[in-house]
C-alpha positions in Angstrom: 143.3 208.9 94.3 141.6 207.9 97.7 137.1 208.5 97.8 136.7 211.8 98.4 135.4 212.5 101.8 135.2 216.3 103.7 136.8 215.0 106.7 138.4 212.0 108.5 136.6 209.2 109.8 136.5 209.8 113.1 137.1 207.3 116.0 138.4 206.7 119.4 137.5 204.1 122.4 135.9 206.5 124.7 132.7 207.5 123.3 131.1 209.0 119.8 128.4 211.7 119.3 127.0 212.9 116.7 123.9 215.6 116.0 122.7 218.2 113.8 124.0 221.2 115.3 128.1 221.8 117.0 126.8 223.3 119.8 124.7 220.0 120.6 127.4 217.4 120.0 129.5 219.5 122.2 127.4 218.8 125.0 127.2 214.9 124.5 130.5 214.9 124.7 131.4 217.0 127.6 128.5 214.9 129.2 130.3 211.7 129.1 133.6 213.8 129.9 132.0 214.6 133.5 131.1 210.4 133.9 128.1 210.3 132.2 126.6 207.2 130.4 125.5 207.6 126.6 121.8 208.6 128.0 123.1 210.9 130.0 124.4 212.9 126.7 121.6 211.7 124.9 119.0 213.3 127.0 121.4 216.5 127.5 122.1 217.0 123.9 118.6 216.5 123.2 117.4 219.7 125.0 120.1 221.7 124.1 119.2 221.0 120.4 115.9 222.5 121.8 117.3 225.4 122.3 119.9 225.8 119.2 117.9 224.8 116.8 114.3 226.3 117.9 113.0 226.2 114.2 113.7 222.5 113.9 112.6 221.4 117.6 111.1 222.8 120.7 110.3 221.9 124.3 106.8 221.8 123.4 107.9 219.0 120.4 107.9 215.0 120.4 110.7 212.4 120.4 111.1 208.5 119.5 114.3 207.3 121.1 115.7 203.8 120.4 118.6 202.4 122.7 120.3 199.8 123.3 121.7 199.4 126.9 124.6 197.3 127.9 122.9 195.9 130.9 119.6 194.9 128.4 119.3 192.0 126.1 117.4 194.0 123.4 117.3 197.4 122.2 113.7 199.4 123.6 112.1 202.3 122.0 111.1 204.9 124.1 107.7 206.6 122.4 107.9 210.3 123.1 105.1 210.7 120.5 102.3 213.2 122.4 98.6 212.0 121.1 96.1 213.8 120.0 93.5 216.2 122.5 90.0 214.2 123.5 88.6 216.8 121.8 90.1 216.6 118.4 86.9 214.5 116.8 86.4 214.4 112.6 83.4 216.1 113.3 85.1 219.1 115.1 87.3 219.9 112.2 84.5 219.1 109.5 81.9 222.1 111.7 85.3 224.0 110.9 84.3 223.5 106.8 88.0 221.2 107.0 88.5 218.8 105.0 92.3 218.6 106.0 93.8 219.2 110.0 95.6 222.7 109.5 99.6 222.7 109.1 100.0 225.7 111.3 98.0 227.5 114.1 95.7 225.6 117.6 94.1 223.3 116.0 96.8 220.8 115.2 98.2 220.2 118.2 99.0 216.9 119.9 99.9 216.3 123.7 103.9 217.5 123.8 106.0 214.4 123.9 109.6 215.6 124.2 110.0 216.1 127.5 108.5 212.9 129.3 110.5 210.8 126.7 113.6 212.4 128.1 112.6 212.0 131.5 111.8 208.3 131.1 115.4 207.6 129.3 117.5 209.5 132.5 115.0 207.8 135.1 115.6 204.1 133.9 118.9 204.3 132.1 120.3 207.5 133.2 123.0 208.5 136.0 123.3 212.0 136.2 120.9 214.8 138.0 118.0 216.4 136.0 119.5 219.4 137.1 123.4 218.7 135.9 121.6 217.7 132.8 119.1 220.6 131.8 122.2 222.9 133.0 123.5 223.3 129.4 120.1 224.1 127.9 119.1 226.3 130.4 122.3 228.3 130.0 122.1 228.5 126.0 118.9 230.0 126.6 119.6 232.9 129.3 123.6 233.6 127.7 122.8 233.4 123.9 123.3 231.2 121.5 124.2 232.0 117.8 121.4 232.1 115.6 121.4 230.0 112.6 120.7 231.4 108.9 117.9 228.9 108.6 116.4 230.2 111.5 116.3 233.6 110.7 115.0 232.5 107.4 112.3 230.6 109.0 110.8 233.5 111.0 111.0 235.9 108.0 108.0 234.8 106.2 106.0 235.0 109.3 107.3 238.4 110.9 104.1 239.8 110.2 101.7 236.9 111.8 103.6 237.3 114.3 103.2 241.1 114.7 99.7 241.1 113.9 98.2 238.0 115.7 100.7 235.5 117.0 102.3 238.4 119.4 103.5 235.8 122.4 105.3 234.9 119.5 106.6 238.2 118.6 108.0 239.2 121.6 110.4 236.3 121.6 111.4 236.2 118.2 111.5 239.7 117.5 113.8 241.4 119.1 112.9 245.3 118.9 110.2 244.3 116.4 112.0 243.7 113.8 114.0 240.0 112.9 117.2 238.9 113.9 120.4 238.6 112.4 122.0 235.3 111.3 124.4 234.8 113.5 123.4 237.2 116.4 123.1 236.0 119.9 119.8 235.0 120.2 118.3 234.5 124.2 114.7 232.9 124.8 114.8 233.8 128.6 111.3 232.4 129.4 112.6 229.0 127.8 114.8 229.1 130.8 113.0 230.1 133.5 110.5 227.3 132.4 113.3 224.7 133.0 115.0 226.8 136.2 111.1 226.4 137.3 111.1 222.7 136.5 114.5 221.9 138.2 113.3 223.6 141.7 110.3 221.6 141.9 112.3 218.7 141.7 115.1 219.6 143.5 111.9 220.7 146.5 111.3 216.8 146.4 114.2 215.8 148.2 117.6 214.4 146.9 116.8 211.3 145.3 117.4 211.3 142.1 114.5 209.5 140.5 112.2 211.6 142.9 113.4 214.3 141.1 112.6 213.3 137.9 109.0 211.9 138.9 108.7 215.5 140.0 109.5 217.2 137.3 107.2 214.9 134.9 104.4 216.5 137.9 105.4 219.5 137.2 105.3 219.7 133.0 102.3 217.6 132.7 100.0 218.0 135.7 101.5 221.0 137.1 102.3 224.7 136.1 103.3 223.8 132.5 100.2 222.0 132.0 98.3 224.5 133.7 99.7 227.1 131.2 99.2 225.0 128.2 95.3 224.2 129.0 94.9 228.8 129.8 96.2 229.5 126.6 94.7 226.4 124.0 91.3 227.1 126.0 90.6 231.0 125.9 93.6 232.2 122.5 91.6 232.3 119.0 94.6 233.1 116.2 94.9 232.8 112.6 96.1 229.4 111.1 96.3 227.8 107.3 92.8 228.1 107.0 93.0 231.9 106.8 90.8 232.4 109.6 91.5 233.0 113.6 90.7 229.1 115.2 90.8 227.9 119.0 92.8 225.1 120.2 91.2 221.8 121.7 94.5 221.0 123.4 93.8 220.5 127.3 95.4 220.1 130.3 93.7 216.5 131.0 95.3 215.5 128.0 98.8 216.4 129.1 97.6 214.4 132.8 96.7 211.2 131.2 99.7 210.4 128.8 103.0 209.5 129.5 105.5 208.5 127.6 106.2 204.5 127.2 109.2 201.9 126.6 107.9 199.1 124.0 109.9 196.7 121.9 111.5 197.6 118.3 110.5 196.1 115.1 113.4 194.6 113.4 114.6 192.7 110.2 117.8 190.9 109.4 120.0 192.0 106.5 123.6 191.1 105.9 124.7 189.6 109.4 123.0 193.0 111.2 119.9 193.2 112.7 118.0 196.7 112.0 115.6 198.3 115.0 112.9 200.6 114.3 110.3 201.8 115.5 106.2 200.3 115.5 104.3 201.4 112.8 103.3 204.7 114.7 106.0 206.0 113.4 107.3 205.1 109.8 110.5 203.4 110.6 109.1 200.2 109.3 109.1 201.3 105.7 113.1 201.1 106.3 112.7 197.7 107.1 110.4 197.0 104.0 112.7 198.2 101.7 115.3 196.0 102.9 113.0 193.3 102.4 112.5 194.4 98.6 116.2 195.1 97.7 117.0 191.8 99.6 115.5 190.3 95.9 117.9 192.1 93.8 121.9 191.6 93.3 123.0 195.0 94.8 126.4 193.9 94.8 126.7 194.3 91.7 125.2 197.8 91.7 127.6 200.9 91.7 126.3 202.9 94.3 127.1 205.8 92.2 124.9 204.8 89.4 122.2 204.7 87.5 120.6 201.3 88.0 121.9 201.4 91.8 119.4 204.5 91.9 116.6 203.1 89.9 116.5 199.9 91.9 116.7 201.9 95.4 113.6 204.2 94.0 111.0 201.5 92.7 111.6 199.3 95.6 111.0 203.0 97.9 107.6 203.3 95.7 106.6 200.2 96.4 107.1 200.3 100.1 106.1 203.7 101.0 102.8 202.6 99.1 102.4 200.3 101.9 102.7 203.3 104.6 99.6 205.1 103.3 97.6 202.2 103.2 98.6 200.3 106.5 100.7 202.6 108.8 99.1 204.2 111.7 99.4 203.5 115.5 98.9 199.8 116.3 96.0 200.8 119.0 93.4 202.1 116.7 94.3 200.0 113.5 95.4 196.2 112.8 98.7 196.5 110.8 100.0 192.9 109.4 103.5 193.8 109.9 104.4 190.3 109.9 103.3 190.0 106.4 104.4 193.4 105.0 108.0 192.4 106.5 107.7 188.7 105.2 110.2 187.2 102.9 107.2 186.0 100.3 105.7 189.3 100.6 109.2 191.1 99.7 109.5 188.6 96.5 105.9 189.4 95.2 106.1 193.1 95.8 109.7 192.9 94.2 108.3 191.8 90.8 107.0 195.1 90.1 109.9 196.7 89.8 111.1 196.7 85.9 113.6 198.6 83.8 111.6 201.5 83.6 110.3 204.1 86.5 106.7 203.7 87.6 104.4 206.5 87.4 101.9 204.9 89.8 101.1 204.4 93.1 101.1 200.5 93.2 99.0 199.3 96.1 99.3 195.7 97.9 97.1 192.6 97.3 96.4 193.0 100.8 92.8 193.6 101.5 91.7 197.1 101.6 95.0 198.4 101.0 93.7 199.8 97.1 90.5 201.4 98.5 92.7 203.4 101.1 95.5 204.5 98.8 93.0 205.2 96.0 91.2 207.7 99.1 94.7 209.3 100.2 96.3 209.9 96.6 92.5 211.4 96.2 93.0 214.1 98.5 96.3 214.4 99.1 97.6 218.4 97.3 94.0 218.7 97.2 94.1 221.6 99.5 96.5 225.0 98.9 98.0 226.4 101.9 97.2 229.8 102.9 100.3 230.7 104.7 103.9 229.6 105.3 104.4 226.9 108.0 102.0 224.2 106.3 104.7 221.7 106.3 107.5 221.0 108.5 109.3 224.2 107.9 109.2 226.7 105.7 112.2 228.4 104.9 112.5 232.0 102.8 115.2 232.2 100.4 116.2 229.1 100.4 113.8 227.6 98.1 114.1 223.4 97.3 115.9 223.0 100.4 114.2 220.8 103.1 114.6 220.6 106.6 112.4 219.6 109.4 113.8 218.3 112.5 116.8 217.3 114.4 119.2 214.3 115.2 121.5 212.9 117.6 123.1 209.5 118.1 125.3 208.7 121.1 127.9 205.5 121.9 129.8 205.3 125.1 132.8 203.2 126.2 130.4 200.9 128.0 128.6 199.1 125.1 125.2 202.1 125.1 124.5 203.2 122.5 121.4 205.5 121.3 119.8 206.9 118.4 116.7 209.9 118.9 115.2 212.1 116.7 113.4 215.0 118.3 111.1 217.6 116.2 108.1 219.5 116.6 107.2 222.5 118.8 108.4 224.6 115.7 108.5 228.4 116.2 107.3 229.1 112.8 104.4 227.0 113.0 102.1 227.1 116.7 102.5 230.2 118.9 104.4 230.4 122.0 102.7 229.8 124.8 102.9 232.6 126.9 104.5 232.1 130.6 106.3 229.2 129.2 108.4 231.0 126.4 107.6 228.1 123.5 105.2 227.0 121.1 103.4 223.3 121.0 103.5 220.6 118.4 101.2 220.7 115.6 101.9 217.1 114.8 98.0 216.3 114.4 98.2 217.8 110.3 99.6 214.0 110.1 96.4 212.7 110.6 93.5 212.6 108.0 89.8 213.5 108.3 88.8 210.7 106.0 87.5 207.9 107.8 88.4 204.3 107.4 92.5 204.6 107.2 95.1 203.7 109.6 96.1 206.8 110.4 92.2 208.7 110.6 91.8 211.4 113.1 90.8 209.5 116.5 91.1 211.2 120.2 93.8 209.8 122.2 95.8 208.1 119.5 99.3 208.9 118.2 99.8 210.3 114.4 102.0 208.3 112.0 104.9 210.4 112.7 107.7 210.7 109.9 110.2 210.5 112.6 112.3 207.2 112.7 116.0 206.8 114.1 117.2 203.7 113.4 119.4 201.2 115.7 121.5 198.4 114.0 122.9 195.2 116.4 125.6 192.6 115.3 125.4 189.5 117.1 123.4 191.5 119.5 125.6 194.1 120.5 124.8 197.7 119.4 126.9 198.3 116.2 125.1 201.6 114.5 123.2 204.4 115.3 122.0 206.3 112.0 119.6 209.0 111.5 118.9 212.1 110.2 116.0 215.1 109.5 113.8 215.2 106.4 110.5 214.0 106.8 109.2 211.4 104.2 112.6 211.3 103.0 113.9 210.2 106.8 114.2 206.8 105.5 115.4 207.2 102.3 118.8 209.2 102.9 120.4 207.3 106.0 119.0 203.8 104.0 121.3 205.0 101.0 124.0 205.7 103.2 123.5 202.3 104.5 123.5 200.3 101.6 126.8 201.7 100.7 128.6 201.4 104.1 127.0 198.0 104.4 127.2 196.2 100.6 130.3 198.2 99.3 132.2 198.7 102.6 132.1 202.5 102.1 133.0 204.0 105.4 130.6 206.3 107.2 131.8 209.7 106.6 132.5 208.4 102.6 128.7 207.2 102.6 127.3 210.2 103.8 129.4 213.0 101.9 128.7 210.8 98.7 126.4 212.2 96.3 122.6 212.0 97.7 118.9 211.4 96.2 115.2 210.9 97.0 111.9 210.4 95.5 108.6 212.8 96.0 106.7 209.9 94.2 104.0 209.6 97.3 101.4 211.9 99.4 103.7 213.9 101.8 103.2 213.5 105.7 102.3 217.2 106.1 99.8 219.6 104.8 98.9 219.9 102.1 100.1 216.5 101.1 101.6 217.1 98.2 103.3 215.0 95.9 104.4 214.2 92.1 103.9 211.0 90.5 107.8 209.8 88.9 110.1 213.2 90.8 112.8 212.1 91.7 115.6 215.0 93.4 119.6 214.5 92.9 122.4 216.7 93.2 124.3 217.4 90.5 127.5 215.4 91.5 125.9 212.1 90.0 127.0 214.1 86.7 125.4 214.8 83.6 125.6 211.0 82.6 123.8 209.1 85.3 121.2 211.6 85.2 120.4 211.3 81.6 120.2 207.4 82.2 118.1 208.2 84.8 115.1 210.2 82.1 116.0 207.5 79.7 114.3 205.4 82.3 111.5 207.7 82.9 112.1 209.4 85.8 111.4 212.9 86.5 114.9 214.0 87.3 115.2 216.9 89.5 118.5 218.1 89.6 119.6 219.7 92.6 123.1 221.5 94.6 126.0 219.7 95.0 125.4 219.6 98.8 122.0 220.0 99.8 119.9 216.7 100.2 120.3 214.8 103.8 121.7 215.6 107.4 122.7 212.4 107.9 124.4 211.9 111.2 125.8 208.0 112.5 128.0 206.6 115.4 129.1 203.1 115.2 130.8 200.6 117.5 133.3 198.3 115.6 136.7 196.3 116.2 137.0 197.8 119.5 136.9 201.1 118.5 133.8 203.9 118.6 133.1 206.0 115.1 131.5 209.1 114.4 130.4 210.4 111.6 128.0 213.6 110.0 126.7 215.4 106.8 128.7 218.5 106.1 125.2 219.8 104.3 124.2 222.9 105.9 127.3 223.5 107.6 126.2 223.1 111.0 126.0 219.2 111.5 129.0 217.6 114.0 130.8 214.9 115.1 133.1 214.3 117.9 134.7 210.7 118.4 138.0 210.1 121.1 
């Protein structure tokens, strides 16, 4: 009997999309359909997501893009990821009586990303118009889209902030004061006269289309958006996870002096393939490090399916993750020795810790420093209970244990592009809209920590170790695979899994994705409160009564969760001639489109 998989593997020579909602892979591929290049449907399904998915992503949210484009040598991240306000200072949040940054509420909020990040990838790389590509978001949002059960289950627990003190909120996600339906159509009007707003001023700037665009970056962060932003963040004082009504210290100079930027990936070999991720801003390198670690062991001779194929994966995670908490932050405000962390004889050290049996530590590196600032964040991390919902990525009613946080999209054209993104932030459940503008602002600044001395310490003007990470794999230098998926700490943990087993045991996409999934808790979370367990490790059931007993017998904290509910996973690949697409069926709203 053939490997189970839910559907086909998908391919065709004309181009390959892949995202976390239908509705967004749709529009990638009706993008290219009209002539447009992989960016093009990139940047178009990327604001539509905005739209469908408003409890994962927002306009107001953050993006790190990684591309490869057929006229480029090497693949470029573009860093979407907003910083934090000039006034967000330690000593701000510590008059507050904080010893964390909220999870919800003003006071976490970083300059929103999203939008410039977009803008940059259609300026340099697209072909289309701004307006041609902010059509199909702008009509989800004044026509209706369908609403999706996890959204509905995300405003729930909030209804009554919303009623009582987050009312811009309330009058968008309220309908009739009360909460919507699952599966009702669902319209955020003000969402599209933002971008209808947008779209004129560039279109007033004549018909060139990179005038356009410069215009419409004018327009969101020195212009009406901006001006919106700094009214509300300046004079609004509303409840947060501290259980008390806080300011913001976002401002419109802070939206006027960022802009998003195009740097180089960091990359690894491994198998023939070279693997692109992002700097250390962001926490793609840990994918990288734990390719490095399982480089020293004989996977091959793993079953994927099994026991020690988990165990091995896990401890070398532990190890590496480890090494996020102590080094990771953005490269500006800290010296990261990425060159060592990614080193061969780094990898073969490191690797000797891993035994037979599961660790119940945090194992820091030799590296100076490295044990004073784990020892400080394992200190505080879950020290802090959350007062409400929304303190990390997204809380969801009803649906206990399942996790969810952002979106994904990948996107491969007939011309040899090829790009991976994953946008988040701006959550509806978790800042307030902004009134005039119709959404709420990233509170991406709960990332960073009030203790001083670490890589990721608060600091004005600097970027938070984001969880977010797509990932963009060349062969011989040509794009070959665009992976990625939603999930927080666990963002490089499921699509790594799936490529282990596409990549070592020739398992094809759509196989390694539907196959059963896992992923440790064994380290401080990236949002409020932090929290973690020492040994957890979550798998669905499918493994089978047998693996998972190995799996105690080793010491592990097993877990044991549905048969489909760990990973989105979504992936397009460029192979033999032919373009592949491929996606989770967890959730049931994840899609792929290949011809």
């Amino acid at each position: 009997m053939a490997p189970f998989t839910t559907r086909p593997e998908l391919s065709g020579t004309f181009g390959a999309v892949s995202s976390t909602h239908w509705l967004g892979t749709a529009v990638g591929m009706s993008v290219l359909e009209r002539g447009g290049n992989a960016f093009d449907a990139a940047a178009a399904c990327g604001f539509a997501l905005q739209i469908v998915e408003p409890h994962l992503n927002g306009p107001g949210g953050e993006v790190p893009i990684i591309l490869k484009s057929a006229g480029e040598d090497e693949p470029v991240v573009i860093c979407g990821q907003g910083v934090s306000p000039g006034l967000a200072t330690t000593d701000a949040f510590r008059a507050l009586g904080l010893n964390m940054v909220p999870g919800t509420g003003l006071l976490p909020a970083v300059v929103p990303g999203a939008f410039d990040a977009w803008m940059l990838l259609l300026r340099d790389y697209g072909t289309m118009s701004l307006e041609d590509i902010l059509s199909y978001a702008i009509g989800y949002a004044e026509n209706g889209f369908p609403l999706l059960p996890r959204a509905v289950a995300s405003i729930i627990p909030v209804t009554d902030l919303f009623r009582e003190d987050w009312k811009s909120s309330a009058a968008v996600w309220l309908p009739n004061d009360t909460p919507p339906k699952p599966g009702m159509l669902m319209h955020t009007p003000a969402i599209a006269a933002t971008y209808r707003r947008i779209v004129d001023e560039a279109k007033a700037a004549g018909s060139d289309r990179v005038a356009q665009i410069e215009a419409a970056r004018q327009a969101f962060y020195k212009g009406f958006v901006a001006e919106a932003i700094d009214r509300f963040y300046r004079t609004a004082e509303l409840a947060d996870t501290t259980g008390r009504r806080n300011g913001g210290l976002l401002r419109g100079d802070d939206l006027a002096r960022w802009s998003a930027t195009k740097e180089k990936t960091v990359s690894r070999e491994f198998r023939g393939l070279t693997v692109h991720k992002t700097d250390a801003w962001g926490q793609g390198p840990v994918f990288l490090q734990q390719l490095a670690l399982l480089s020293q062991f004989d996977l091959d001779a793993l079953d994927p399916m099994g026991a020690d194929f988990i165990h091995t994966v896990v401890e070398c995670a532990k190890l590496a993750y480890a090494d996020r908490e102590s080094f990771y932050g953005d490269p500006k405000a800290s010296d990261i020795p990425l060159d060592i962390l990614l080193s061969d004889d780094y990898a073969r050290e490191r690797a000797k810790l891993v035994g037979s049996g599961a660790s119940l530590e945090l194992r820091a590196s030799h590296l100076a420093g490295a044990a004073e600032r784990l020892a400080t964040i394992a200190a505080r991390a879950g020290s802090e209970v959350p007062y409400g919902p929304g303190g990390g990525e997204v809380t969801y009613a009803a649906v206990p244990e399942i996790e969810g946080d952002t979106v994904h999209l990948d996107v491969v054209d007939r011309f040899g592009n090829m790009v991976s993104a994953t946008p988040s932030g701006g959550w509806l459940q978790s800042s307030p809209v902004v009134p005039g503008l119709g959404f709420p602002i990233s509170t991406r600044g709960q990332m960073f920590w009030l203790d001083e001395g670490l890589p990721s310490s608060l600091k004005p003007g600097m970027r938070p170790r984001t969880t977010l990470t797509p990932t963009l794999v060349t062969r011989d230098g040509d794009p070959y695979l665009a992976i990625g998926t939603p999930g927080g700490d666990q963002q490089d943990q499921w699509p790594l899994t799936v490529f282990l087993r596409h990549v070592i045991h020739r398992h094809g996409l759509q196989r390694s994705i539907d196959a059963p999934m896992f992923h440790s808790k064994h380290w401080p979370g990236s949002f409020y409160p932090r929290e973690y367990e020492l040994g957890r490790l979550l798998v669905e059931d499918r493994f089978g009564p047998e693996v998972i007993q190995q799996l105690r017998e080793r010491g592990h904290k097993v877990s044991i969760q549905d048969s489909w509910s760990l990973g989105r996973v979504c992936a397009v690949q460029r192979r033999n001639s032919q373009l592949y697409a491929a996606s989770t069926p967890r959730h049931m709203q994840s899609y792929a489109i290949a011809r």
